[in-house]
C-alpha positions as CSV (number, residue, x, y, z in Angstrom):
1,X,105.6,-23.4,168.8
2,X,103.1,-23.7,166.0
3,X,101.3,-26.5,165.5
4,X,102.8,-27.8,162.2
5,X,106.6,-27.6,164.4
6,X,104.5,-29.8,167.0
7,X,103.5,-32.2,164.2
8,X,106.8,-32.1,162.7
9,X,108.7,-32.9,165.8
10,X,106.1,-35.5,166.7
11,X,106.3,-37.3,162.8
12,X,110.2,-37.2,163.2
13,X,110.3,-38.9,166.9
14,X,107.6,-41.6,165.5
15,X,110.1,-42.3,162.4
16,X,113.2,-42.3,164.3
17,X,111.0,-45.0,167.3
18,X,110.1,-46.7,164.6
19,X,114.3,-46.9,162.5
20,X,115.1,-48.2,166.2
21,X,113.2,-51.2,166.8
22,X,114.1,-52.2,163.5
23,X,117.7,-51.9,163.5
24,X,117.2,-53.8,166.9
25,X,115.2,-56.3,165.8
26,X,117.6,-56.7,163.4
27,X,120.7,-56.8,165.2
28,X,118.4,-59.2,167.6
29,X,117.7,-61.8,164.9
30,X,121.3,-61.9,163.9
31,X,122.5,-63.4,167.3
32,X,123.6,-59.6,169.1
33,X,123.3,-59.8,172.4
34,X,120.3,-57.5,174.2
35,X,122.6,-54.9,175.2
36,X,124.2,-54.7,171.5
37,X,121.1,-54.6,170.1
38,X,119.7,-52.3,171.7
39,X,122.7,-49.6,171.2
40,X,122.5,-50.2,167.5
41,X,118.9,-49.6,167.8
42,X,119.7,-46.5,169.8
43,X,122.3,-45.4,167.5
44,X,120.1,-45.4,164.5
45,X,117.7,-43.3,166.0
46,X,120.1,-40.6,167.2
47,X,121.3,-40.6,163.5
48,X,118.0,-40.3,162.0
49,X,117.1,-37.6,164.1
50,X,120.3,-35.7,163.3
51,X,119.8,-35.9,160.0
52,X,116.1,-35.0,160.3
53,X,117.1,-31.9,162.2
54,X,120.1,-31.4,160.0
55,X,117.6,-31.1,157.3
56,X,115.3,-29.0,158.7
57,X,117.7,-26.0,159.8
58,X,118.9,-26.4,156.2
59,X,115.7,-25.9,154.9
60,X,114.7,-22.5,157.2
């Protein structure tokens, strides 16, 4: 791998960390419980990074 796909992949799992502890924070604050927050944190990160990869493979 080259070191702009390192950097990529790195700037894509920081954004998609950082989608997730918002969303669950969120879903936190709006009385979720834990668990439920935490899988809608999870989820939005697993859909940010398929649409981050999505993108990418569309783009080479």
């Amino acid at each position: 791998m080259s070191q702009a796909q390192i950097l990529s992949l790195l700037l894509a799992l920081s954004s998609a960390l950082n989608i997730a502890i918002t969303a669950a924070l969120i879903a936190r604050r709006s009385s979720a419980g834990t668990a439920n927050a935490l899988l809608t944190g999870a989820g939005a990160a697993a859909t940010f990074l398929g649409l981050y990869f999505a993108a990418v493979a569309a783009y080479q």
